[in-house]
mmCIF file of the N, C-alpha and C atoms, coordinates in Angstrom:
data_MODEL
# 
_entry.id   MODEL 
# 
loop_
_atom_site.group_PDB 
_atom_site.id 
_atom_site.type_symbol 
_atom_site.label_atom_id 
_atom_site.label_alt_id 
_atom_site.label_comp_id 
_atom_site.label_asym_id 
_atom_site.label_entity_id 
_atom_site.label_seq_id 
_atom_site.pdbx_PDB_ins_code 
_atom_site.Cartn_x 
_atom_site.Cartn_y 
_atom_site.Cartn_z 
_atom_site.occupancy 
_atom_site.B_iso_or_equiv 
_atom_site.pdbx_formal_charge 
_atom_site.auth_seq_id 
_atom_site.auth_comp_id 
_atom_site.auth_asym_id 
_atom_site.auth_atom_id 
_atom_site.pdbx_PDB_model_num 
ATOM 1   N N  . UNK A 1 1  ? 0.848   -1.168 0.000  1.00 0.00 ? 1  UNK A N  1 
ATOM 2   C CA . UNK A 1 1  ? 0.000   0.000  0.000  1.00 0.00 ? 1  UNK A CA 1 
ATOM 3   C C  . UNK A 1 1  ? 0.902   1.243  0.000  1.00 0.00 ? 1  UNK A C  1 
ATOM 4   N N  . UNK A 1 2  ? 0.642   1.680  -0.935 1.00 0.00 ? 2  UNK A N  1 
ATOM 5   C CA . UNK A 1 2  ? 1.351   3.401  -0.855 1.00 0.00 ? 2  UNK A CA 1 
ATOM 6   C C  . UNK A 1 2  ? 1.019   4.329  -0.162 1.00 0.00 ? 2  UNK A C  1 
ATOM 7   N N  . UNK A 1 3  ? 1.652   5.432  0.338  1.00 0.00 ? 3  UNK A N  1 
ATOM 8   C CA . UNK A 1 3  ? 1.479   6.991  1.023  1.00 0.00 ? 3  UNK A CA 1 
ATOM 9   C C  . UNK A 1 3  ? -0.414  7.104  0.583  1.00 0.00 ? 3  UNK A C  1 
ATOM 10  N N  . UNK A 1 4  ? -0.301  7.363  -0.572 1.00 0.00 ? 4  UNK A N  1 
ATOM 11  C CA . UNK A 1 4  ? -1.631  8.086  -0.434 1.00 0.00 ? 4  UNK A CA 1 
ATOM 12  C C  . UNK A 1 4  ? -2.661  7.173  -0.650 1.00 0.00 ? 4  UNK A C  1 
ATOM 13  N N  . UNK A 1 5  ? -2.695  6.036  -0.330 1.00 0.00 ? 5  UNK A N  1 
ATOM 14  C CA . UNK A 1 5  ? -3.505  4.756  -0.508 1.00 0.00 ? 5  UNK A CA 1 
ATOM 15  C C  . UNK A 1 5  ? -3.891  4.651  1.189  1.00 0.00 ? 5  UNK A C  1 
ATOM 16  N N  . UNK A 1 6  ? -2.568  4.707  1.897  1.00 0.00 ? 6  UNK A N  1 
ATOM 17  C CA . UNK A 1 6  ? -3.144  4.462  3.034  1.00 0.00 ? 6  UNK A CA 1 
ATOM 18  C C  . UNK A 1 6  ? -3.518  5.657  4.063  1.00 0.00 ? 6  UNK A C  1 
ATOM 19  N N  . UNK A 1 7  ? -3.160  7.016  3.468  1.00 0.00 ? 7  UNK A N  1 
ATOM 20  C CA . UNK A 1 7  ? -4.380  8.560  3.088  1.00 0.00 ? 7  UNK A CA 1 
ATOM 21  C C  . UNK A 1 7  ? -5.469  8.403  3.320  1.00 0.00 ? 7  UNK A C  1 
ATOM 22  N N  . UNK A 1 8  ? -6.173  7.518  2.127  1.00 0.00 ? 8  UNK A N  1 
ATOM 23  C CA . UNK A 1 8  ? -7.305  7.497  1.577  1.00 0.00 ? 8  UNK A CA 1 
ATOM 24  C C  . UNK A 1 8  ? -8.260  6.755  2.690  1.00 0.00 ? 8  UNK A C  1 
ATOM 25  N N  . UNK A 1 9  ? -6.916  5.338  3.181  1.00 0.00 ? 9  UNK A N  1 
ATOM 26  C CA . UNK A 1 9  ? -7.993  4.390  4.145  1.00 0.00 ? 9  UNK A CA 1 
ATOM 27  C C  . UNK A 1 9  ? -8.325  5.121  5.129  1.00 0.00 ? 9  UNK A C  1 
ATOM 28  N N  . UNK A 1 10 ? -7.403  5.935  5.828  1.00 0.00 ? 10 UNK A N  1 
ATOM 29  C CA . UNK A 1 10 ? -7.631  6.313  7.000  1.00 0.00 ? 10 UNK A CA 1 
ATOM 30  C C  . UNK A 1 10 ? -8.373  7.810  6.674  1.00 0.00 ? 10 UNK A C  1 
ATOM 31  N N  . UNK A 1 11 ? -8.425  8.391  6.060  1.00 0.00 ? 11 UNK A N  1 
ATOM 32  C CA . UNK A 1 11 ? -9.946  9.269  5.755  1.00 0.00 ? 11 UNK A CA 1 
ATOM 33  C C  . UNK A 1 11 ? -11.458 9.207  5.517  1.00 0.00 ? 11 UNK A C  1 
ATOM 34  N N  . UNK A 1 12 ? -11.206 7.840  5.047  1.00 0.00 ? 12 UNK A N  1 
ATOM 35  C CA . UNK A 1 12 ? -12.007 7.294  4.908  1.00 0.00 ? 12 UNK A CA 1 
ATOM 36  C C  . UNK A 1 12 ? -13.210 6.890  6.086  1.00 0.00 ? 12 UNK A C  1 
ATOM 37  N N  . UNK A 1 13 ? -12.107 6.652  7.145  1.00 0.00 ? 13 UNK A N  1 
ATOM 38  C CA . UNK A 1 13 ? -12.240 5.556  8.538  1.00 0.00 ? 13 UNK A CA 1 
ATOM 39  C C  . UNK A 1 13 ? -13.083 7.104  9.214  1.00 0.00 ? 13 UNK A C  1 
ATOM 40  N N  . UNK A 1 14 ? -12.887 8.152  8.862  1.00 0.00 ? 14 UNK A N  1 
ATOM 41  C CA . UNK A 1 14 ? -13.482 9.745  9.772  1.00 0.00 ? 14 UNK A CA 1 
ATOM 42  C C  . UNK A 1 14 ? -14.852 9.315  9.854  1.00 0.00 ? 14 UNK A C  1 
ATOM 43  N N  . UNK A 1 15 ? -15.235 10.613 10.753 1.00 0.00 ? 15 UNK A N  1 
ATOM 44  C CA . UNK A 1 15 ? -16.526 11.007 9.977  1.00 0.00 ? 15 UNK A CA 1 
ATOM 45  C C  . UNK A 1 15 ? -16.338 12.262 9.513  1.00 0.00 ? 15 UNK A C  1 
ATOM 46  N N  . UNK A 1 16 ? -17.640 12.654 9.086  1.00 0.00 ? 16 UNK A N  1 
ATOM 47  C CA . UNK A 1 16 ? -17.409 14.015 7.983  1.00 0.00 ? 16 UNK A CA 1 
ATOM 48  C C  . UNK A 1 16 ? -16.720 15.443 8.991  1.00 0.00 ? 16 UNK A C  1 
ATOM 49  N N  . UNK A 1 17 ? -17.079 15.622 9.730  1.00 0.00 ? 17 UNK A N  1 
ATOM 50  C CA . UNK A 1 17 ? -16.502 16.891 10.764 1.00 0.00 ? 17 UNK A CA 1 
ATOM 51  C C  . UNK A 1 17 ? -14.605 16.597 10.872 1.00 0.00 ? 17 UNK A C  1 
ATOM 52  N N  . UNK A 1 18 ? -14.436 15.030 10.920 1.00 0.00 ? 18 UNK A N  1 
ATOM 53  C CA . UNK A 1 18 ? -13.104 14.966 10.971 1.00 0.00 ? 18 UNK A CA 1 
ATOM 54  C C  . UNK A 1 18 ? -12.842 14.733 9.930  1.00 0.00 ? 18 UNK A C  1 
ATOM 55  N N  . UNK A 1 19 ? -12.913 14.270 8.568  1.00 0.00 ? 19 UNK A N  1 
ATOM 56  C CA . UNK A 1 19 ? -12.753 14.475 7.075  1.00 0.00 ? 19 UNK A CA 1 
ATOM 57  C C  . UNK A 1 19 ? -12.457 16.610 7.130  1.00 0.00 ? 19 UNK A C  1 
ATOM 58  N N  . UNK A 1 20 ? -13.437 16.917 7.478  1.00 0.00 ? 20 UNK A N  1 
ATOM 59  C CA . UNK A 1 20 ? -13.767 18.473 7.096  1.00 0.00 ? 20 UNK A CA 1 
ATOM 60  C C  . UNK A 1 20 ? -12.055 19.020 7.287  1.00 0.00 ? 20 UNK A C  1 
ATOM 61  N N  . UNK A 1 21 ? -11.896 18.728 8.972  1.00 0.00 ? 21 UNK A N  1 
ATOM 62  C CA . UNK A 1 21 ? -10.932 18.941 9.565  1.00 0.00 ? 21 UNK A CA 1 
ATOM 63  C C  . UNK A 1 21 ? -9.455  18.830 8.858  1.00 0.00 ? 21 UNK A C  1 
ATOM 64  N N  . UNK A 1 22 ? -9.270  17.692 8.383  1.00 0.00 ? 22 UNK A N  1 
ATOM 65  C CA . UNK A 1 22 ? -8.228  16.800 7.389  1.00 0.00 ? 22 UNK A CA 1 
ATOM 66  C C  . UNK A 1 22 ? -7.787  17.783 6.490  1.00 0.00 ? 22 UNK A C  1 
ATOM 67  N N  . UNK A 1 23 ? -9.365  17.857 5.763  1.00 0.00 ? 23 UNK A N  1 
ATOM 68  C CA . UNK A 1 23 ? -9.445  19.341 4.202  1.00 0.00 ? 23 UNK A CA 1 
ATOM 69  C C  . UNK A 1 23 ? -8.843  19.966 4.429  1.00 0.00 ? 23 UNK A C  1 
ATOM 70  N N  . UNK A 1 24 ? -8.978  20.874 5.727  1.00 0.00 ? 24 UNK A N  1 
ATOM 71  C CA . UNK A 1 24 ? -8.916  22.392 6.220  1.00 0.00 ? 24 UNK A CA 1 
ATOM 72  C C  . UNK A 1 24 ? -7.166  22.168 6.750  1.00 0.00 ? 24 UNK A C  1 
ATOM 73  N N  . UNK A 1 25 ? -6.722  21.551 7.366  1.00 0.00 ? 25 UNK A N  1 
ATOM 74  C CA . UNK A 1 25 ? -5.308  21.574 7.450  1.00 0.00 ? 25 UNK A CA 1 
ATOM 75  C C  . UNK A 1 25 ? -4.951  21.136 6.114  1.00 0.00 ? 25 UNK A C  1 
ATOM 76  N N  . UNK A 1 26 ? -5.029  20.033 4.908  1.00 0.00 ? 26 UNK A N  1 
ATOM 77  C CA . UNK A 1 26 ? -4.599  20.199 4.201  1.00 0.00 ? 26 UNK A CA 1 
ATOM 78  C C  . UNK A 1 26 ? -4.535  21.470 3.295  1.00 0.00 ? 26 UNK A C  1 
ATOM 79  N N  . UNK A 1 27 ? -5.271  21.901 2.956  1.00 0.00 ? 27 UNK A N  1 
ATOM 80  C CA . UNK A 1 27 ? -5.264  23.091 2.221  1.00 0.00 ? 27 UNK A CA 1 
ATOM 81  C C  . UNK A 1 27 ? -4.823  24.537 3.390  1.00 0.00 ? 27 UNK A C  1 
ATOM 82  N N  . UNK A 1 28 ? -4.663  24.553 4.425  1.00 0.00 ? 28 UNK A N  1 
ATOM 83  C CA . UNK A 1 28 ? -3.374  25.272 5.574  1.00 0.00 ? 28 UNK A CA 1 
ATOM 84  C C  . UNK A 1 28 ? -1.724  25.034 4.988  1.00 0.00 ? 28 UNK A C  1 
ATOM 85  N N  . UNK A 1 29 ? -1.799  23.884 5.080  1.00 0.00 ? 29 UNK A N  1 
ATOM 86  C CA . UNK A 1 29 ? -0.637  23.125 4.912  1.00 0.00 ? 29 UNK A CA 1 
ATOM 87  C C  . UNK A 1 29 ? 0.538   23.447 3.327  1.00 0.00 ? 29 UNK A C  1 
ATOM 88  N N  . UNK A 1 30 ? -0.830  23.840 2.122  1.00 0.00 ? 30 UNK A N  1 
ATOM 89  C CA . UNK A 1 30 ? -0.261  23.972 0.847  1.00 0.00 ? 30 UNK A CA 1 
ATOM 90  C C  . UNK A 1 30 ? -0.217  25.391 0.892  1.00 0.00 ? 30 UNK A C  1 
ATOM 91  N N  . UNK A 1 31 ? -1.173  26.176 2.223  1.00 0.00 ? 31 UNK A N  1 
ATOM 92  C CA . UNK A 1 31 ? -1.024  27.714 1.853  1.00 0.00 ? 31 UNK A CA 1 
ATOM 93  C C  . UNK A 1 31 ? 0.550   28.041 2.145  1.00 0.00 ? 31 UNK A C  1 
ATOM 94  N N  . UNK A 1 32 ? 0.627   27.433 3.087  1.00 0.00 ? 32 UNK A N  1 
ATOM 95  C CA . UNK A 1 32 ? 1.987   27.748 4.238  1.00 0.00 ? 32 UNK A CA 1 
ATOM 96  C C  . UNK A 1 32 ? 3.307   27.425 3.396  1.00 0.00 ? 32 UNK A C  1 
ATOM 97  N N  . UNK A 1 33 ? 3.350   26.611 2.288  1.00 0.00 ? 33 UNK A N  1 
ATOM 98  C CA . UNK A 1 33 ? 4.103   25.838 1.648  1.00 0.00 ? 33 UNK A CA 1 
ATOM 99  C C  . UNK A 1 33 ? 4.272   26.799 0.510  1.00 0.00 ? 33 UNK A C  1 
ATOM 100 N N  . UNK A 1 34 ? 3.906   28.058 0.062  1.00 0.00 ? 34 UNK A N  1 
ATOM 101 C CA . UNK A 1 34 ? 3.095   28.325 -1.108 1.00 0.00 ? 34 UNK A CA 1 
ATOM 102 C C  . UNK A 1 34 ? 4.228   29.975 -0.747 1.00 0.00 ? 34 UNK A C  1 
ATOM 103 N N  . UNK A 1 35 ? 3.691   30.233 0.605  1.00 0.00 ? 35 UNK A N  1 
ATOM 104 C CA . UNK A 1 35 ? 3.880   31.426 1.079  1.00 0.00 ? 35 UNK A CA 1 
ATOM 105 C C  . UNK A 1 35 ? 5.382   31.846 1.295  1.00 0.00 ? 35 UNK A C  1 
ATOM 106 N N  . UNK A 1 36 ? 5.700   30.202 1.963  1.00 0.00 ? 36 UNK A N  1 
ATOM 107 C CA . UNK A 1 36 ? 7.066   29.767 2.108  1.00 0.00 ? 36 UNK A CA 1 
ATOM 108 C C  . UNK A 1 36 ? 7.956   30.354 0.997  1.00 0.00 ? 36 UNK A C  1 
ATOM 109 N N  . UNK A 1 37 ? 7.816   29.887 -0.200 1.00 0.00 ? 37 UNK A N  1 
ATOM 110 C CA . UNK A 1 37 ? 8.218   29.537 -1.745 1.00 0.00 ? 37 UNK A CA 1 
ATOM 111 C C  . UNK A 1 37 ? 8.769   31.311 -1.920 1.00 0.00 ? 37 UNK A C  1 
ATOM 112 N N  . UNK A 1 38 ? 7.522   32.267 -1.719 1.00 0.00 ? 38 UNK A N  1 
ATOM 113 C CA . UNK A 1 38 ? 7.978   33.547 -2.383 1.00 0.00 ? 38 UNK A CA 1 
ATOM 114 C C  . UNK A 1 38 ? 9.104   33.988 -2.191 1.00 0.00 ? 38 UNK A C  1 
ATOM 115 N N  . UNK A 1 39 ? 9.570   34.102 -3.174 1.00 0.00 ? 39 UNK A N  1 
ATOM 116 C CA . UNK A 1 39 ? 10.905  34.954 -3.410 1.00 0.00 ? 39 UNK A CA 1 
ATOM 117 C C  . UNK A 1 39 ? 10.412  36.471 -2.677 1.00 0.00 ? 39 UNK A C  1 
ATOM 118 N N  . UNK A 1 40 ? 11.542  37.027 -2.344 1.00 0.00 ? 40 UNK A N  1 
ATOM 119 C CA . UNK A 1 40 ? 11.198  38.452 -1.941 1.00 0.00 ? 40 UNK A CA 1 
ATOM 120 C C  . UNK A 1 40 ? 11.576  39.314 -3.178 1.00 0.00 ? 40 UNK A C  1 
ATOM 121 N N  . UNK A 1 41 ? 11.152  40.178 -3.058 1.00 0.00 ? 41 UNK A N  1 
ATOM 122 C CA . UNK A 1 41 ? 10.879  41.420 -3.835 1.00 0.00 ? 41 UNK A CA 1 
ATOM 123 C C  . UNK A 1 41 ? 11.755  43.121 -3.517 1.00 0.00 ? 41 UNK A C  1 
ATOM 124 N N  . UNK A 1 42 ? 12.661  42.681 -4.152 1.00 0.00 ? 42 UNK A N  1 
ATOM 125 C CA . UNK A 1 42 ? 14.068  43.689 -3.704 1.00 0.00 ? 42 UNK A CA 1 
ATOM 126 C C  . UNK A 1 42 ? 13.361  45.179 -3.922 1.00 0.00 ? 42 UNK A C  1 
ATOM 127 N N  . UNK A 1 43 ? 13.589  46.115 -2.696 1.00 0.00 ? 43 UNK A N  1 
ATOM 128 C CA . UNK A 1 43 ? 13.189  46.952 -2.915 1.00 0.00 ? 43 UNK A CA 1 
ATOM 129 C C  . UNK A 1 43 ? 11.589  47.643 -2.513 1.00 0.00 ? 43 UNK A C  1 
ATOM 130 N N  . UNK A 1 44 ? 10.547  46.314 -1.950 1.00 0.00 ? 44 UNK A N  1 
ATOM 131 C CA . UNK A 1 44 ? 9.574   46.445 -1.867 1.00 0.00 ? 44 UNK A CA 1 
ATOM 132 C C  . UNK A 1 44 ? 9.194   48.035 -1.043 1.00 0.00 ? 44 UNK A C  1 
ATOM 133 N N  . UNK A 1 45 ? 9.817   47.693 -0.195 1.00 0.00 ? 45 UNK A N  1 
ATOM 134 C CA . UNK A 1 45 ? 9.361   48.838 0.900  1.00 0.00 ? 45 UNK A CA 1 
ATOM 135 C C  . UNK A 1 45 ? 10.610  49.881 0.901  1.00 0.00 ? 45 UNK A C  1 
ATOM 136 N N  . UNK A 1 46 ? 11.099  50.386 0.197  1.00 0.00 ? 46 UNK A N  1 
ATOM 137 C CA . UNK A 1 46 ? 12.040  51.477 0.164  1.00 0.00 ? 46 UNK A CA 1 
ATOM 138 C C  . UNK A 1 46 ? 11.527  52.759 0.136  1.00 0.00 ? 46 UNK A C  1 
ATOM 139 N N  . UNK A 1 47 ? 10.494  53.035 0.148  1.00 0.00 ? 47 UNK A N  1 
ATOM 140 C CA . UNK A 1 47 ? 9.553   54.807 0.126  1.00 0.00 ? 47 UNK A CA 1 
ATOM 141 C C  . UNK A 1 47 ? 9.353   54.617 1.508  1.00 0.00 ? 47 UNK A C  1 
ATOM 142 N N  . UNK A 1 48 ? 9.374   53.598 2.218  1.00 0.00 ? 48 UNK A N  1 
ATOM 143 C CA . UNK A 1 48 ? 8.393   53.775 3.851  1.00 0.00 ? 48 UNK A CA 1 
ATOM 144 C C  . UNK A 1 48 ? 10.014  54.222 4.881  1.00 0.00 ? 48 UNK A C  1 
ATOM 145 N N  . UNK A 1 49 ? 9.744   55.190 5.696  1.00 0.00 ? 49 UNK A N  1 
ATOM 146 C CA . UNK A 1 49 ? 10.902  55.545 6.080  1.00 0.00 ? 49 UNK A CA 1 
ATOM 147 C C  . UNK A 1 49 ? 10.934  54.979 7.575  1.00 0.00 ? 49 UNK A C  1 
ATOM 148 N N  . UNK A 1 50 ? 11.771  54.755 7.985  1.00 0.00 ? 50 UNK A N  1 
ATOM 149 C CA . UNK A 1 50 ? 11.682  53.998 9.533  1.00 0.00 ? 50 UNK A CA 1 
ATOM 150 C C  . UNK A 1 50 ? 12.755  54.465 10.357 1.00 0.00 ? 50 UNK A C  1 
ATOM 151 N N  . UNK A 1 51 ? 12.815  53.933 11.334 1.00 0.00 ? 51 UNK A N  1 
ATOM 152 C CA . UNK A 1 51 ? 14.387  54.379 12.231 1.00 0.00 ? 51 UNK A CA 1 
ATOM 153 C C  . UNK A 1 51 ? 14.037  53.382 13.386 1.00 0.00 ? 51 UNK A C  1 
ATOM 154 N N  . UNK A 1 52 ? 15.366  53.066 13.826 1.00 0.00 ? 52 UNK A N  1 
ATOM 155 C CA . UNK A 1 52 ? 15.381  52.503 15.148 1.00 0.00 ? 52 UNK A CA 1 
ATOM 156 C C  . UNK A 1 52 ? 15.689  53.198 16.168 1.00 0.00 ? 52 UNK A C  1 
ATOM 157 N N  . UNK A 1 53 ? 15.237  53.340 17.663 1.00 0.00 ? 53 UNK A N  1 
ATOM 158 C CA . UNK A 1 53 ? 15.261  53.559 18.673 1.00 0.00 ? 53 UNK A CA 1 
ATOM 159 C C  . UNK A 1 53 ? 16.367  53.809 19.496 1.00 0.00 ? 53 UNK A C  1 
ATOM 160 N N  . UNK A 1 54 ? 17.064  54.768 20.352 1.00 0.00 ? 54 UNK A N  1 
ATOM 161 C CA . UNK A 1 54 ? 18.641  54.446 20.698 1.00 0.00 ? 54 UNK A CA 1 
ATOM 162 C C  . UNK A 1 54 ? 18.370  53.763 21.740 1.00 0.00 ? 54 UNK A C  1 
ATOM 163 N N  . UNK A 1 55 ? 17.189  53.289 21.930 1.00 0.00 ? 55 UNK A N  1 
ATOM 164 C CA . UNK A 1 55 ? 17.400  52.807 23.483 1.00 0.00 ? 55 UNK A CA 1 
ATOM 165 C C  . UNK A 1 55 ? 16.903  51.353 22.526 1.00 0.00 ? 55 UNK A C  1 
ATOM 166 N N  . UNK A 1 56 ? 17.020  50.715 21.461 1.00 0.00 ? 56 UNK A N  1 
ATOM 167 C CA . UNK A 1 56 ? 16.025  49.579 20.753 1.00 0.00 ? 56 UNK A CA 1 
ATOM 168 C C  . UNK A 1 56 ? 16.624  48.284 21.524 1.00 0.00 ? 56 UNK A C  1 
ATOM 169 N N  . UNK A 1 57 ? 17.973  48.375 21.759 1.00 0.00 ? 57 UNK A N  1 
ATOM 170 C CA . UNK A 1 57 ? 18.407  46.894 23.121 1.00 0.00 ? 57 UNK A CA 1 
ATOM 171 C C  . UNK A 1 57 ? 18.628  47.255 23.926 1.00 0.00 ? 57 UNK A C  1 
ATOM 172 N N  . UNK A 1 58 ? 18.101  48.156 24.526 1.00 0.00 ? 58 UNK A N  1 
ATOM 173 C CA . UNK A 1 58 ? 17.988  48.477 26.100 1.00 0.00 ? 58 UNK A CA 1 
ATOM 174 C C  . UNK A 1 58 ? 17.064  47.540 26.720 1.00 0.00 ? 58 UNK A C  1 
ATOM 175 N N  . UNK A 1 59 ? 17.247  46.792 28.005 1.00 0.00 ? 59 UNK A N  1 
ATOM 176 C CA . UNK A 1 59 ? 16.820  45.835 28.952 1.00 0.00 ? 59 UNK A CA 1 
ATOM 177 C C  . UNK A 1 59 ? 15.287  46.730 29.195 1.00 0.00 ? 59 UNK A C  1 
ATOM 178 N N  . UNK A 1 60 ? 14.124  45.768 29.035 1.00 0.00 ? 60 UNK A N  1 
ATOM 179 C CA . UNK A 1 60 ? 12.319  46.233 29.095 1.00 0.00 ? 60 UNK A CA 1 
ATOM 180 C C  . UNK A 1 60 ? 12.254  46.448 30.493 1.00 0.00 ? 60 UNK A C  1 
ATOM 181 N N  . UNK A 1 61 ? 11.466  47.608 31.380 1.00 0.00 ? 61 UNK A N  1 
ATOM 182 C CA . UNK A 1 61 ? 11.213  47.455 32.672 1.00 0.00 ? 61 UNK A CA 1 
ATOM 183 C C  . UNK A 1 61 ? 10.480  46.417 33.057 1.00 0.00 ? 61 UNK A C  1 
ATOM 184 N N  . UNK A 1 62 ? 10.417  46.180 34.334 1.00 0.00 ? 62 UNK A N  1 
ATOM 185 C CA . UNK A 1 62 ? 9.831   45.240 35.025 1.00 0.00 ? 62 UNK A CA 1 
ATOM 186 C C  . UNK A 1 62 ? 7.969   45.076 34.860 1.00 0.00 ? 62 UNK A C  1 
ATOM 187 N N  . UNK A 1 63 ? 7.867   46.372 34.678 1.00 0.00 ? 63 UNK A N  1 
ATOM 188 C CA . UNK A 1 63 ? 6.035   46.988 34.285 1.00 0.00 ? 63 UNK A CA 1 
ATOM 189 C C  . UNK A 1 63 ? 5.600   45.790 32.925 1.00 0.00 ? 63 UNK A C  1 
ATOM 190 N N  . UNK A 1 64 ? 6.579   45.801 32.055 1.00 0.00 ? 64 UNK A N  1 
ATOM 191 C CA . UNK A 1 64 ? 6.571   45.373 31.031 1.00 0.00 ? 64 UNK A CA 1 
ATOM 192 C C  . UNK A 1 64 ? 6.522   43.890 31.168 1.00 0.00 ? 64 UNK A C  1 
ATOM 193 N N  . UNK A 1 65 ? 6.863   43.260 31.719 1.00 0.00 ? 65 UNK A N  1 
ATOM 194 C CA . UNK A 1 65 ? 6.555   41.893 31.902 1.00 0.00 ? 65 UNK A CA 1 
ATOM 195 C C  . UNK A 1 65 ? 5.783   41.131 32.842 1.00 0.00 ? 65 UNK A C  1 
ATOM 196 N N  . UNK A 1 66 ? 5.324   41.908 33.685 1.00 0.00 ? 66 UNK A N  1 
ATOM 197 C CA . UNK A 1 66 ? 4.502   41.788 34.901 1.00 0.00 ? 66 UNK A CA 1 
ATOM 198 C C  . UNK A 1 66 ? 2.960   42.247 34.418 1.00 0.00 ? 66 UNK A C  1 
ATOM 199 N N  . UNK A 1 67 ? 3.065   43.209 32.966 1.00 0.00 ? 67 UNK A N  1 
ATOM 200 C CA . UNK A 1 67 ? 1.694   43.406 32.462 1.00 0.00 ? 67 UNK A CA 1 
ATOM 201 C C  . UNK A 1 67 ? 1.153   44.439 33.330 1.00 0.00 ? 67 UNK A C  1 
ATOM 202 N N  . UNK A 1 68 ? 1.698   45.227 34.060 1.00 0.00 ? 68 UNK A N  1 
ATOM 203 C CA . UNK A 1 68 ? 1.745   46.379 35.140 1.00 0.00 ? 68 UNK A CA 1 
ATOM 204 C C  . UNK A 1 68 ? 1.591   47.898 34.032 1.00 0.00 ? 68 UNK A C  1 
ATOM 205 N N  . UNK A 1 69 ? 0.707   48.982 34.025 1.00 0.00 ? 69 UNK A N  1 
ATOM 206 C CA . UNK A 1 69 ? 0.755   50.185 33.268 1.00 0.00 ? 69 UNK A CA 1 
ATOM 207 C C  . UNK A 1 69 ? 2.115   51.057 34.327 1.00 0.00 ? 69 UNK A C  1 
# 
């Protein structure tokens, strides 16, 4: 029995809510795979202007991890 032979048995074996389920990660699975693939696009964001922070690796206060304002 091959890969997608024994796929088939055990999808088979569901019921439809867990079949549904199966679908829905498979087609997750080819988005993620898909998204993976793109090449980037040199240059995309070069008009958007940004800057980093002088304090950007400075150690977070304690407020900050305690979820404290």
């Amino acid at each position: 029995m091959n890969l997608e032979q024994a796929l088939l048995e055990q999808v088979r074996s569901l019921n439809p809510a867990q079949q549904q389920a199966v679908l829905d990660f498979a087609a997750f699975l080819r988005q993620k795979v898909s998204t993976a693939l793109q090449e980037p696009i040199p240059g995309l964001h070069k008009d958007i202007p940004y800057w980093i922070a002088d304090d950007f690796d400075a150690p977070l206060p304690d407020e900050f991890w305690l979820g404290e304002s």
